[in-house]
N, C-alpha and C positions, 0 to 999 in steps of 0.2 A: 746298218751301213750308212755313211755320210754322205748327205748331198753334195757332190761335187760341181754341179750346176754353177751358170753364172745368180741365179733366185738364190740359190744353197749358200753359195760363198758372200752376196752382199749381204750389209748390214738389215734387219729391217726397216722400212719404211712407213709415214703417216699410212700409204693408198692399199698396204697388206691389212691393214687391219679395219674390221667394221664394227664400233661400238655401240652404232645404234642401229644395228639390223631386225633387233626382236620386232619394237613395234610395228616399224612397218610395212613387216612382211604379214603381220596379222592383219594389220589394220586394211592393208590393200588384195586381202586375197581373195576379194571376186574383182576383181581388176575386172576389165572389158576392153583391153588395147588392140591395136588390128594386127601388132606383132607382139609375140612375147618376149621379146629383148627389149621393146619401149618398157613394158611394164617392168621388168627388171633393174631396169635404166631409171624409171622412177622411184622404186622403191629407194636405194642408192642415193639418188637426189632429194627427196624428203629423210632418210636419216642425216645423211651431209647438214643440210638445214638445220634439223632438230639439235644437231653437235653446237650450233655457235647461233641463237634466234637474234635476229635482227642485223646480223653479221653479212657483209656482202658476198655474193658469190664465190669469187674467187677465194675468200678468206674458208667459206666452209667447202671449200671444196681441196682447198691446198698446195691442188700442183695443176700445171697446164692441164695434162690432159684428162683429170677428172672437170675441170671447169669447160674447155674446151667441149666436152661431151655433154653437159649440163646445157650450154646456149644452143649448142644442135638439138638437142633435146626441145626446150621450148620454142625454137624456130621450126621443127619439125611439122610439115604439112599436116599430117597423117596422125597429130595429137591435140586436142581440144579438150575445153571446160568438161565436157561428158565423160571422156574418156578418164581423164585425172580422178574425179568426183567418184565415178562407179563403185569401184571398191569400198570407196568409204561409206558411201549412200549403203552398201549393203549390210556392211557394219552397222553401223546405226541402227538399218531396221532387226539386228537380231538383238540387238541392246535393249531396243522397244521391248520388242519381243517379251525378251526377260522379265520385265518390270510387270507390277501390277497396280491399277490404278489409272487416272486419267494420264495423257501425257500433252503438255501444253507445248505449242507447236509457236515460237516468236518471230515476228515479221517484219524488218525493219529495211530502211534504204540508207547507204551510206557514199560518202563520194572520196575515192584519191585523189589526191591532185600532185603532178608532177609539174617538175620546172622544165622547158623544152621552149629551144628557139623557135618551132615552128610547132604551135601548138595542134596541127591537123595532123601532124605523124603520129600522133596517137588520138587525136580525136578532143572533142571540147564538153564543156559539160557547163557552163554557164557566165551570163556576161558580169565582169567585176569594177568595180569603178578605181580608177589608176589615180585618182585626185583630178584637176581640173585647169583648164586651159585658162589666159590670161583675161579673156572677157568673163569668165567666171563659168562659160559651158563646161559639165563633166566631160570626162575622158576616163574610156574604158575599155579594155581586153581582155580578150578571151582566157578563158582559164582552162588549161590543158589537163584531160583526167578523166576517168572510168567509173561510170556510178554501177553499186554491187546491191541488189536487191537480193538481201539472206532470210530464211528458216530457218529457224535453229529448235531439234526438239529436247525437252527437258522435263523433267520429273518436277513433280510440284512440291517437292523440298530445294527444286534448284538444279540437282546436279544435269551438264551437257550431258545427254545422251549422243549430238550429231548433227551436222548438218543433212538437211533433207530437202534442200533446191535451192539454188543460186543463182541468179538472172546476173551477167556483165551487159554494158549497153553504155555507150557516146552520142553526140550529136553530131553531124556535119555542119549544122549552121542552125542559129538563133530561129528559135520560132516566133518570137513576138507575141510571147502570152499575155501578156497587158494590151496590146493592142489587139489581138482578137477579140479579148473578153469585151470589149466596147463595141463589136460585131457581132459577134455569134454567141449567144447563150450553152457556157461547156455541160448544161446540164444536157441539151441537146442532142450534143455529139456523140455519136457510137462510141463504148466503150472500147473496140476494140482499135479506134482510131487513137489512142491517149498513151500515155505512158503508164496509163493507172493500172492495164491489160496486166503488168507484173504483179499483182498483188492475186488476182484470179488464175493468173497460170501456175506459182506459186504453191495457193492454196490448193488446189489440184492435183498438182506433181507431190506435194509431201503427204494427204491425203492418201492417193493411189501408191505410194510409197511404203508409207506402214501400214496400209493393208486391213487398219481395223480404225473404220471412220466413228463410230460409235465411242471410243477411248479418246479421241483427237481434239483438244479446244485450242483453237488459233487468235492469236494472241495480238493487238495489232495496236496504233496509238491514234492520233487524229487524222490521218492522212490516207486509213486504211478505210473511213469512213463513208464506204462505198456502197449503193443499193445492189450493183450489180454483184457485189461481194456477198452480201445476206441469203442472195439468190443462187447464188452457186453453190455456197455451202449447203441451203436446203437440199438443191439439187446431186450433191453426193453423199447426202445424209451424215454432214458431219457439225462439227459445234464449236462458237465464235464469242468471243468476249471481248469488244471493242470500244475503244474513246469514243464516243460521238462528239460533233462539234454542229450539226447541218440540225436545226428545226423543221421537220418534214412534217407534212400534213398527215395528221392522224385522223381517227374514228370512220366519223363519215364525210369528211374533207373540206367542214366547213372550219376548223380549229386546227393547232397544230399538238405538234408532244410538249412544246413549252409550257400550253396554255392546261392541256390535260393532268401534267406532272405539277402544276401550281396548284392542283387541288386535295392534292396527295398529302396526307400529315403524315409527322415521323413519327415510322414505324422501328425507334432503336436508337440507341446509341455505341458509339464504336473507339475506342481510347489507344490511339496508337501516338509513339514517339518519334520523334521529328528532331531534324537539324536546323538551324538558319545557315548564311551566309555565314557567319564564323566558326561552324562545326557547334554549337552548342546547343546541347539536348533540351526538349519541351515536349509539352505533352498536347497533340491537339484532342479534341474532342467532334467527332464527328455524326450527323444527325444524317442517319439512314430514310430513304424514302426509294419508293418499288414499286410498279404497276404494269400489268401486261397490257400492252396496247395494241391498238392495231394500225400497222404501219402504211403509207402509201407509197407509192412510188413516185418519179417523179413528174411533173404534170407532160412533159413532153414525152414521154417513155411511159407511160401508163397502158398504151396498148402491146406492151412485150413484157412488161415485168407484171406476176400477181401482187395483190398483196398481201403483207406479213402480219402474222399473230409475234410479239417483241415483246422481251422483257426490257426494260429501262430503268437503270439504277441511277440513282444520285447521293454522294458523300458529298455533303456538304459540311465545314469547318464552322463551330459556333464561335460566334465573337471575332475579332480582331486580333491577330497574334501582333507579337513586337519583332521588327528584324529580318520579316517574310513576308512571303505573298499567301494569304488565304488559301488552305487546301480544296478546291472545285472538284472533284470527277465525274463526270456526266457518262455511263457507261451504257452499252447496247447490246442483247444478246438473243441467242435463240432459246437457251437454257430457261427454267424455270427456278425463280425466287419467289418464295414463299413465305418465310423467316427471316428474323434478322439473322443465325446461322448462316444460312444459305446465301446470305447476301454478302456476309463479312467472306466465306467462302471466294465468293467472285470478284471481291476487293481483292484479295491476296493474291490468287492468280492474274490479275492485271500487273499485279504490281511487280511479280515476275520481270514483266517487259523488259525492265531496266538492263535485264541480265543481257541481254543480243546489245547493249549499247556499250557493255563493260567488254564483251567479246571484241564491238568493229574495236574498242581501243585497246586490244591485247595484239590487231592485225596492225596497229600504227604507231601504238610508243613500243611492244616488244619486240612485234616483225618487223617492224621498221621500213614497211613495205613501200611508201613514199618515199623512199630514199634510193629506191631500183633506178637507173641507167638505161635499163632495156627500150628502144628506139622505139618500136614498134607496138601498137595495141594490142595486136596476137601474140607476140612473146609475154609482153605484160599481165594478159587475161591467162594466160600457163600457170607465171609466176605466182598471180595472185590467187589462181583457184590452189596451188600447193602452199602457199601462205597461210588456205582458208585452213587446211585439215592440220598443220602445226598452232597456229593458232587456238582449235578447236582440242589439241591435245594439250598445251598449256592452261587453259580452261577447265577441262575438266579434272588432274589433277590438283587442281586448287579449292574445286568445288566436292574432290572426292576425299579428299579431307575432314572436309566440315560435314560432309550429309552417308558417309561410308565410312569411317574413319576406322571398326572393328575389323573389318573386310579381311584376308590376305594380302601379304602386300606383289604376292604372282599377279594379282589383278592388273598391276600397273608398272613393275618391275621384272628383269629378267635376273634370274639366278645371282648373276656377276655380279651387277647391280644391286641386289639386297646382300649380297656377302661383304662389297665396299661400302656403302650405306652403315651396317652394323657395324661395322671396323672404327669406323669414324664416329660414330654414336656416343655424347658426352654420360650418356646413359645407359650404357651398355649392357645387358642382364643376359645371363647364362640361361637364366631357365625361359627368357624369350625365345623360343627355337619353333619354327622359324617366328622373326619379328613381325611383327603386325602394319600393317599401311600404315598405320601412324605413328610408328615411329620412325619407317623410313623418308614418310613425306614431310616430316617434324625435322629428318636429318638434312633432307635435302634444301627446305627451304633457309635451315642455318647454314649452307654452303655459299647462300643466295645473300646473305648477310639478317635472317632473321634473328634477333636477341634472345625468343622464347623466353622472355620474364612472366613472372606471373601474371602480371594485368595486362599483356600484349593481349590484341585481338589475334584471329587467325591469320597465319602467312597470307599472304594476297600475291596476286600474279607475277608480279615485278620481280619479289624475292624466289617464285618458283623458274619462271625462265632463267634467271642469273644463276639458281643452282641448277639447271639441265644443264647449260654449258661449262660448268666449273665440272660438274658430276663426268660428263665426255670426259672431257681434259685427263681426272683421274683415271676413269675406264683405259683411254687411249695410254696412258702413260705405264700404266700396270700391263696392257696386253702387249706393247713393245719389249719392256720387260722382261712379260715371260718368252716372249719371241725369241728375244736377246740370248737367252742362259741356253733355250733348246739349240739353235746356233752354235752353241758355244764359241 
């Protein structure tokens, strides 16, 4: 019988049809909202997103009153970073779960900055120099923006498995860190007086997250080069591999590890390839050297922290390259090296790191998140933790390519979605039934504008977000369609 309704007799609409409902409803389904209509509401607002990445608001959302629901939505008292994050945090840990093997946990800080006449309506993050006044004194202002202290964990071939803690945090006003430091010794100060506390709360929260601290190496660069960090992870029985940059007093306190590690001959050598400044490949050679030491604390802080039995690696680059700067790494761990294996091992998983730096720039050239309007630091801290888990799913397609590529492609596609994928496929084989991950993630990133010639490397992110929004488009275009004909 026909719908004679006023629904029945219009045309269909963009706001009838949802083409990316799969992921997000998986992805969010331990939600933790205080209503189940928010969570709902969310889900809706990260597919909308996922339809058009780096697209404003209103554009992925189409008509007033899906946009209009979206800003209530982030202005919404009753919704925060926790709430957003939940589901996905849960995700994650059954992703871990799955895996076997260690899972390297990355820790990195990164800062937005928006444009805003009044840079306290959303808060400040550091002073910038504007150029300088006529007697020659600088002049400088504040720079308006939200620093994001992220985890991200990953399989030590690469691919995101998820985010697993995520600090937001502003200033109200300048601290005067250069002029402190000519007062107060910061080795001094309580940890938990500093901004540094994110790196230990962090480690912690992803930690007690996945649930199996034994599997977990966290992953960190020079900034994470913290005692009170080596300490904490003893203290939850979990394992670190980080840059050092700090000479601490070693053995029996009269020497440091610079002077202990200069006595160390190389045990190895390590032959990895390298870029310069113009993209062009060389080869360095690198002279392995390892010793477990024993760590101090630091001379102020010595009655609160024990001390540590440390492994400390050094890659150091023989000779002078042409076109770059000498490869250094000075790294720190609680793990045990033994071997040049074992050493080359803790090389590669450091090197990891790069990957949480490729992610913050998946949150700022594809989300485009810097480019938000939203007034307020609470809408923005919404925005930007629903940013994190799109982001985070543009990533891991990219990466599930190169390190999954046999897989299903249900992993990552829903039905509709591998049936237009295939349709479209310059490749298209009968006896692929159903298609495999890669070729739908091979089709989509030629949506994106990839060439797939033979010497191309693998799509990279830019062409995978530009084909999820072209892929919408089709989805949306074919289920109006069929909307259309049943209509009649």
């Amino acid at each position: 019988m026909p719908d004679n309704t006023v629904r029945g007799r219009r045309r269909p609409s963009v706001a009838d049809v949802s083409p990316n409902a799969g992921w997000p409803n998986s992805e969010l389904a331990g939600s933790l909202f205080a209503d189940e209509r928010l969570g709902k509401r969310f889900g809706q607002l990260l597919g909308q997103l996922a339809s058009s990445p780096g697209g404003p608001i209103p554009f992925a959302c189409q008509d007033w009153a899906n946009t209009k629901a979206a800003y209530r939505f982030l202005d919404n008292d009753r919704v925060s970073e926790a709430e957003i994050f939940s589901g996905h945090f849960e995700a994650t840990k059954s992703r871990c779960a799955a895996t076997s093997g260690p899972i390297l946990v990355l820790h990195d800080t990164t800062e937005f900055t928006f444009k805003r006449g009044d840079a306290h309506t959303v808060g400040i993050t550091r002073k910038a120099v504007a150029g300088a006044y006529r007697d020659g004194a600088l002049r400088y202002y504040a720079s308006c923006g939200i620093f994001m202290h992220s985890s991200l964990a990953i399989t030590t071939e690469g691919l995101p498995l998820g985010l697993t803690a995520i600090k937001f945090w502003n200033r109200d006003k300048f601290k005067g860190t250069n002029k402190l430091k000519r007062s107060i010794n910061p080795t001094r100060v309580p940890i938990e007086a500093k901004e540094s506390i994110r790196w230990l709360d962090n480690l912690r929260r992803s930690t007690a997250l996945l649930a199996e601290p034994s599997r977990c190496v966290h992953i960190g660069d020079r900034e994470s080069d913290i005692y009170e960090l080596f300490c904490t992870a003893q203290d939850v029985k979990t394992h670190f591999v980080l840059r050092t940059c700090v000479d601490r007093l070693a053995g029996d306190g009269e020497h440091t590890i610079a002077a202990e590690m200069a006595e160390v001959v190389c045990k190895g050598l390590h032959r990895v390839e390298v870029l310069d400044r113009y993209g062009n490949p060389s080869e360095a050679i690198l002279e392995l050297r390892f010793r477990r030491i024993r760590v101090l604390p630091p001379i102020g802080k010595q009655s609160r922290y024990p001390q540590l039995d440390l492994t400390v690696l050094h890659a150091t680059e023989r000779g002078k390259p042409k076109g770059r700067a000498p490869i250094v790494w000075k790294l720190i761990t609680d793990l045990t090296v033994n071997s040049r294996a074992s050493a080359i091992e803790k090389l590669s998983w450091y090197a990891m790191r790069w990957k949480i730096e490729t992610y913050h720039k998946i949150m700022k050239s594809g989300c485009r998140v810097e480019q938000s309007k939203l007034r307020t630091a609470e809408r923005l801290v919404n925005f930007l933790a629903t940013s994190c888990i799109l982001g985070w799913r543009i990533f891991w397609l990219t990466m599930l390519n190169r390190t999954a590529a046999t897989t299903s492609a249900t992993l990552a596609f829903t039905a509709l979605e591998i049936d237009l994928l295939n349709r479209m496929s310059h490749s298209q084989s009968e006896s692929e039934n159903p298609p495999s991950l890669n070729s739908c993630l091979g089709q989509l990133a030629r949506l994106g504008g990839y060439l797939a010639r033979a010497g191309d490397s693998p799509p990279g992110n830019m062409v995978i977000w530009r084909g999820m929004s072209r892929l919408t488009d089709i989805e949306l275009g074919f289920l109006l369609g069929s909307a259309a004909t049943i209509c009649g």
